[in-house]
C-alpha positions in Angstrom: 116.4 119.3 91.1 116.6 122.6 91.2 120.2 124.9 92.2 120.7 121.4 93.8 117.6 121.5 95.7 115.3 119.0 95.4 111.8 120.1 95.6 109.7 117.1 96.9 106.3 119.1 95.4 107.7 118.8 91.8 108.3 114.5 92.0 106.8 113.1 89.2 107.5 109.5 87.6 107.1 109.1 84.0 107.6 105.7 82.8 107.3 103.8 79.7 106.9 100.1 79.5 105.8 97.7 77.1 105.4 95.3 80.1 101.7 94.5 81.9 103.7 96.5 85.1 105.7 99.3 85.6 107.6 99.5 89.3 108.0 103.1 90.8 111.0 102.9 93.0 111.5 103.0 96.3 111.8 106.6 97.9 111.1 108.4 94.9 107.8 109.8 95.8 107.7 112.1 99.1 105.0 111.7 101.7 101.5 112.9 100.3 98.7 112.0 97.8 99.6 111.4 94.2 97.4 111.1 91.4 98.3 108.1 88.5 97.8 109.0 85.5 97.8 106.1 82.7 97.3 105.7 78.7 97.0 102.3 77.3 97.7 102.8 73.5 99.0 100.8 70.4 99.8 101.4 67.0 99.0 99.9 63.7 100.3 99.8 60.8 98.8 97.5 58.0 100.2 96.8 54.7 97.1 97.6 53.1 96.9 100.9 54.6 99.2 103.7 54.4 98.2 105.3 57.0 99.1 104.9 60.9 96.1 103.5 63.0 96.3 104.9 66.8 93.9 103.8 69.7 94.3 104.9 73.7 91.9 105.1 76.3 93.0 106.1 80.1 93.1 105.3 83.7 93.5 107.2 86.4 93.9 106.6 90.5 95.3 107.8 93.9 97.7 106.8 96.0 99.1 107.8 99.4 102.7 107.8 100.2 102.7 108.0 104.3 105.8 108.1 106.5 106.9 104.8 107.6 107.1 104.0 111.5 110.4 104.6 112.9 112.5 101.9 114.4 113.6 102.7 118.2 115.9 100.0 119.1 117.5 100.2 122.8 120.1 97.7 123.4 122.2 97.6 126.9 125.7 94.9 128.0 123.6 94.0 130.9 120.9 94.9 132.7 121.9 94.7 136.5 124.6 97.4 137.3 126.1 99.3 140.4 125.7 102.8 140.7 129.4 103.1 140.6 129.2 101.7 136.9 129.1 103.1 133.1 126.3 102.1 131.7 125.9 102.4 128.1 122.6 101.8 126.0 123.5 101.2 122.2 120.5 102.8 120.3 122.7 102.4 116.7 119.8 100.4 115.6 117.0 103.0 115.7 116.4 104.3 112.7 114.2 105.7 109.9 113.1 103.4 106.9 112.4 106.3 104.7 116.4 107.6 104.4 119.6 105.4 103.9 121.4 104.0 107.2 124.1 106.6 106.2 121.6 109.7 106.1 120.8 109.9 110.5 120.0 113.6 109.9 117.1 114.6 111.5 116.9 112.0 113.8 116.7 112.7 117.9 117.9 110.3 120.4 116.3 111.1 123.6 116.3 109.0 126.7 114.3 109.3 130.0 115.6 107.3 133.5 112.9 107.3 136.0 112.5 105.1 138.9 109.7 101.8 137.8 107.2 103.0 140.8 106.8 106.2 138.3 106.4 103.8 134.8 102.9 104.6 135.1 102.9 108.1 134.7 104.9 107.9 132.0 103.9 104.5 129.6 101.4 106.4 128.2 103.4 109.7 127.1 105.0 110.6 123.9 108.5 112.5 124.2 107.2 115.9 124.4 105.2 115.2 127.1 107.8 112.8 128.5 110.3 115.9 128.6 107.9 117.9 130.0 107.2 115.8 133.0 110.5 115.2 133.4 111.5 118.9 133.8 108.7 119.6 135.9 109.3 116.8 138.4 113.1 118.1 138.2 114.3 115.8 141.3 117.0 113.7 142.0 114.8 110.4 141.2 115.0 111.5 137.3 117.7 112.0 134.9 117.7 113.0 131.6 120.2 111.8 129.4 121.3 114.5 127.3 121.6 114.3 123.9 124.8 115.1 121.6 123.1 117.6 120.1 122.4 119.3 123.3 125.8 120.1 124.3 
């Protein structure tokens, strides 16, 4: 860290171990490609010899750290209501693996109503298209929630 800011392009993870496996936490890399850098080494010191006898040889690899999928989670009371009614869809359950449950920044809840004789159009959209569609068909037949945020 850095002024306080951490700098996800300076994570490194030294470690130490006299065990056959060393564990690199969970989120302590950030998402890209990392390259491993390992040195097996002892040291010897005989009674016969004075001096300190020291071997290594190294190993190297790659690994990938990719974002994990995000959790959407869309939970309703029931699912028959009169237009006269609240209705309220829970989405406290969508979430991002990579950050604690208490750290929601950066996370957009966006919801789409439209008529199921227009499901096709839309099954195969992601959310920017989705929102696009949605303000281009601009009728009474669709309604977009807005978000907190939005207000």
């Amino acid at each position: 860290m850095s002024n306080g800011v951490w700098r996800p392009e300076l994570a490194v993870c030294p470690g130490c171990t006299d065990r056959p496996a060393l564990l690199i936490g969970d989120n302590t890399l950030w998402y890209g490609t990392y390259r491993v850098n390992a040195t097996v080494a002892v040291s010897l010191k005989s009674a016969q010899c004075a001096d300190t006898l020291f071997r290594s040889v190294p190993a190297n690899t790659y690994l990938a750290v990719r974002p994990s999928e995000l959790v959407a989670s869309l939970v309703t009371d029931e699912t028959d209501y009169k237009r006269s009614d609240m209705i309220n869809l829970n989405m406290t359950g969508s979430r991002d693996p990579d950050v604690t449950a208490a750290n929601r920044s950066g996370i957009r809840l966006e919801v789409f109503c439209f008529p199921e004789s227009a499901a096709e159009t839309f099954k195969s959209l992601n959310a920017d298209q989705m929102r696009t569609t949605a303000t281009a068909v601009a009728s009474n037949r669709y309604v977009h929630a807005r978000c907190e945020s939005d207000e």
